[in-house]
C-alpha positions in Angstrom: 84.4 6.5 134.6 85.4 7.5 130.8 82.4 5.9 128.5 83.5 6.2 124.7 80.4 6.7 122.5 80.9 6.4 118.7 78.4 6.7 116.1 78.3 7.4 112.3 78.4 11.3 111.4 74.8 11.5 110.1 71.3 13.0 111.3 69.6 10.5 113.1 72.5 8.8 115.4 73.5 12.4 116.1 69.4 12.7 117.3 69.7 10.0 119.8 72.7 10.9 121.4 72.3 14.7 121.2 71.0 14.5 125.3 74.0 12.1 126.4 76.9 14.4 125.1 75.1 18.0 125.3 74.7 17.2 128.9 70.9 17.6 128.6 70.5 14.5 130.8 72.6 13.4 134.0 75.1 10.8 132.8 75.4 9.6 136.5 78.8 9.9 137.3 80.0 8.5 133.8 82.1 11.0 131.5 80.9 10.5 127.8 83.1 11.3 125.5 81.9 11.6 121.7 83.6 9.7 118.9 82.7 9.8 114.9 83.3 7.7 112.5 81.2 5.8 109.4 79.8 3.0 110.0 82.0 0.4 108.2 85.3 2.3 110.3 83.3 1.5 113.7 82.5 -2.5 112.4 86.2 -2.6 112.4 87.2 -0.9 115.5 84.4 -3.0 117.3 86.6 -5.8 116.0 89.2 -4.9 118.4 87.0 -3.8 121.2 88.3 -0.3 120.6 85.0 1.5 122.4 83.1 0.8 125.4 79.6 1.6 123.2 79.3 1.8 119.6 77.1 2.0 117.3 77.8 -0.8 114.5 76.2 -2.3 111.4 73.6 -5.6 112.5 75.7 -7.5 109.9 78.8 -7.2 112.2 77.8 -8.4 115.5 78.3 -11.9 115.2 82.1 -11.1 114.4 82.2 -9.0 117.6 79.5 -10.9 120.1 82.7 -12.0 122.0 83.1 -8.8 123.3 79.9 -7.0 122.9 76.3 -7.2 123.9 73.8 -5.7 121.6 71.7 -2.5 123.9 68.0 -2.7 124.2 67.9 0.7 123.4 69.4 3.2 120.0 68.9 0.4 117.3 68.1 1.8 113.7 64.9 -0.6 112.2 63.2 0.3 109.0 59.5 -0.6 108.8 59.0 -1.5 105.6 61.8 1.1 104.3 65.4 1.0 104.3 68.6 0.8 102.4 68.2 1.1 99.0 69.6 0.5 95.8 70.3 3.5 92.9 71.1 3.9 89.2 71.1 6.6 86.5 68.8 4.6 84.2 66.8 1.7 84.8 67.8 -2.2 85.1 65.7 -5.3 85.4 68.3 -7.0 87.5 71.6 -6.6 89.5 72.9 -10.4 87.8 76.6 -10.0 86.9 76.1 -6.0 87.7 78.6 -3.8 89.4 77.2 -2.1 92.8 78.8 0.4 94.6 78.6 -0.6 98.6 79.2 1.1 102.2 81.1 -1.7 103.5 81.1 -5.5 103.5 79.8 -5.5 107.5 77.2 -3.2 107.0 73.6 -5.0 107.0 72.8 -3.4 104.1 75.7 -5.3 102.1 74.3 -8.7 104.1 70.6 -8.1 103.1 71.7 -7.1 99.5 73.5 -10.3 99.3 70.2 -12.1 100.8 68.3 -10.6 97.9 70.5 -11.1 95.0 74.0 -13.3 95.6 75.7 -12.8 92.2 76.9 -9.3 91.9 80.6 -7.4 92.2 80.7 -5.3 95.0 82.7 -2.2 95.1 83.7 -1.0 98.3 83.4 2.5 98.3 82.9 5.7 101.2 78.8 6.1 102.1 79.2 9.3 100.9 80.7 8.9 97.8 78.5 6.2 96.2 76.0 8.5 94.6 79.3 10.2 92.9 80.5 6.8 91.8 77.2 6.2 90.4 76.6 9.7 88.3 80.3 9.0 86.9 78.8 5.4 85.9 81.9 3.8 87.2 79.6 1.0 88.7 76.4 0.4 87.4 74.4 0.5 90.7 74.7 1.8 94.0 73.9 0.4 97.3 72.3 4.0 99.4 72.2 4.4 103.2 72.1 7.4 105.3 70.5 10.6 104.1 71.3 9.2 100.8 68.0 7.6 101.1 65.7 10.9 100.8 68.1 13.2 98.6 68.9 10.4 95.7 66.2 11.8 93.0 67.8 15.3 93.6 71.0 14.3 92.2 69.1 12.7 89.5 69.0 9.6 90.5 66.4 6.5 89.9 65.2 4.2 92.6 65.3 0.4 91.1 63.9 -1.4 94.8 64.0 -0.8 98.7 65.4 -3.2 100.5 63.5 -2.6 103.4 60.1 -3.0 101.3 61.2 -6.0 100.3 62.5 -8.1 103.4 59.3 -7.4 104.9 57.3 -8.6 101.9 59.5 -11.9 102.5 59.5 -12.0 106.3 56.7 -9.5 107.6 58.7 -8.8 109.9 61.2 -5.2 110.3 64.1 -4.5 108.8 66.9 -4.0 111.9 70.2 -2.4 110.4 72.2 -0.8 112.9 72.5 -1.3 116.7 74.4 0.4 119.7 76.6 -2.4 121.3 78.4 -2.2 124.8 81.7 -4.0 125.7 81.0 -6.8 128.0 84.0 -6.5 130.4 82.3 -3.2 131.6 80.3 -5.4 134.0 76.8 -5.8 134.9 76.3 -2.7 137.0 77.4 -0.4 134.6 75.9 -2.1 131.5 73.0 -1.6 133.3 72.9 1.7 134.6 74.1 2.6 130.2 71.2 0.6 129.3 69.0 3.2 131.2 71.5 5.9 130.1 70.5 5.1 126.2 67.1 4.9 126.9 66.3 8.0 128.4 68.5 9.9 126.1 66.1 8.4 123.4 63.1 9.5 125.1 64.7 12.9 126.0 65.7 13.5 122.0 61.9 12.3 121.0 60.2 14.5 123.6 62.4 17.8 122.7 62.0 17.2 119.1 63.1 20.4 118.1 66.0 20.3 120.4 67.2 17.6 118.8 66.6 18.2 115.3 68.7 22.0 115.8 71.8 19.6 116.7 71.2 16.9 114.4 70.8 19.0 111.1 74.4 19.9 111.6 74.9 16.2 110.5 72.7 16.1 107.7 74.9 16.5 105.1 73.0 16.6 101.8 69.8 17.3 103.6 71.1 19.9 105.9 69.3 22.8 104.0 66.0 21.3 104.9 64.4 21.0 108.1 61.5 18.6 106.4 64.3 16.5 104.8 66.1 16.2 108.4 62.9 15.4 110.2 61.3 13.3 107.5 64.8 11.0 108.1 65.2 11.3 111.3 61.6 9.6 112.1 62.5 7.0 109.9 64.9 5.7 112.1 64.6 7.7 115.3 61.5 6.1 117.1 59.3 3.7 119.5 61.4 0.9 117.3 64.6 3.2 118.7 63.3 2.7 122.2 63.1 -0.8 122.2 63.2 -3.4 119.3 60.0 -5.1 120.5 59.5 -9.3 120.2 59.0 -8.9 116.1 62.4 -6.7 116.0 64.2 -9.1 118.0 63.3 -11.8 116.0 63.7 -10.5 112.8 67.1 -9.8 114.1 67.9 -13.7 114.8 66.3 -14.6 111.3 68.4 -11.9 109.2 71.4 -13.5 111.4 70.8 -17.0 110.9 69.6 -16.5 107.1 72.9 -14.8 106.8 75.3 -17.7 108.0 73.2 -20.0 106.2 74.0 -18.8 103.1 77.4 -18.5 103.9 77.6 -14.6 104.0 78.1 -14.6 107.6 81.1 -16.8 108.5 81.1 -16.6 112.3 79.1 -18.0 114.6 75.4 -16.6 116.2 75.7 -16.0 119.4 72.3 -17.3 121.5 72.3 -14.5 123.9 72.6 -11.3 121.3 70.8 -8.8 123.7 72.4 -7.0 126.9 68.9 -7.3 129.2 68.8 -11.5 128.2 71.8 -11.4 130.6 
């Protein structure tokens, strides 16, 4: 059975997944095939129910929980860290300012939005935002990915974390991304994935090195150093990866229900978010 696995091109989803499609682990009679793509381009795909799993932004479920389950297993969480936001001089507030985003479906658009409402977004490529902001065509920029470690080398300021500051709000985690799997697969198999993605975690975290020799090929900016790589790989690549734990779960329902709220989200929260509730 073909099992379509798409991710975002960067470091630590390439980590996780390194056993599944290197063949360093028996995938059971599935045949994975590997699919890239950034993350706002697989929030829309997930949309249609293009892949069987996919990685997506947390923001995005809701819009797709007809079709998907989230996995227990391959969620990026930042504790106390994450997303951040960039600018090439200091401001004391993003009130009527223009900030360079990833995507509107990516969590790090919903939990900017939770933190300050009244901005203009600018939609632009991940990996062009730190451009965007050098050029000063917007007047901040919202950072995720590598983007996170390597912003000061492109002479860059830091103005807040967004991660350091949902947990000073909530004490709770910050969960951004997730690995979903398409409900009409069925219960046996979303089963026997849910192992799958779990043991391809443990296999990444107990072959570190392993890993981290594939991974750096997706580094981008980073990719010249191995500290870099690892430093942002463990941010997101860890026991969080393994399993969200009860905090992580429900800081995922309260970023979710926050969200709709406040009219950010406009669909609705599914109560059963979670393939292993099933």
């Amino acid at each position: 059975m073909r099992i379509r696995i798409a991710h975002s091109p960067d470091s630590d989803d390439a980590f996780m997944f390194y056993p599944l499609v290197s063949g360093e682990i028996d995938t059971e009679g599935f045949l994975i095939e590997h699919v890239l793509a950034d993350i706002e381009t697989l929030n829309k795909e997930a949309l249609n129910g293009t892949y069987e799993v996919s990685a997506i932004s947390f923001h995005a479920y809701p819009y797709v929980s007809d079709k998907y389950f989230v996995l227990p297993s391959g969620g990026s969480v930042g504790e106390g860290y994450g997303p951040i936001v960039v600018a090439k001089r200091k401001l004391d507030t993003l009130r009527g300012k223009s900030v360079a985003v990833p995507g509107i479906l990516t969590t790090a658009y919903l939990v900017l939005r939770l933190y300050e409402p009244d901005f203009y977004e600018k939609v632009i490529p991940f990996d062009k935002i730190m451009d965007a902001v050098e050029r000063e065509e917007v007047d901040a920029g919202l950072v995720i990915h590598e983007g996170q470690i390597s912003y000061a080398d492109r002479g860059l300021i830091k103005l807040f974390d967004l991660g350091e500051w949902w947990q000073r709000e909530t004490a709770l985690p910050l969960p951004l991304g997730c690995n979903v799997i398409r409900k009409d697969l069925g219960e046996e198999n979303i089963r026997k994935i849910e192992k799958l993605m779990k043991k391809s975690v443990e296999y990444a975290l107990s072959n570190m090195d392993k890993a981290l020799t594939y991974a750096i090929n997706y580094a981008r900016d980073i990719k010249d150093s191995e500290e870099k790589t690892k430093k942002f790989v463990s941010m997101y690549v860890n026991n969080r990866t393994l399993d969200y734990g009860k905090d992580g779960r429900e800081a995922v329902r309260l970023m979710l229900r926050m969200g709709k709220e406040r009219g950010i989200i406009k669909a609705n929260i599914p109560e059963v978010i979670f393939s292993d509730e099933i």
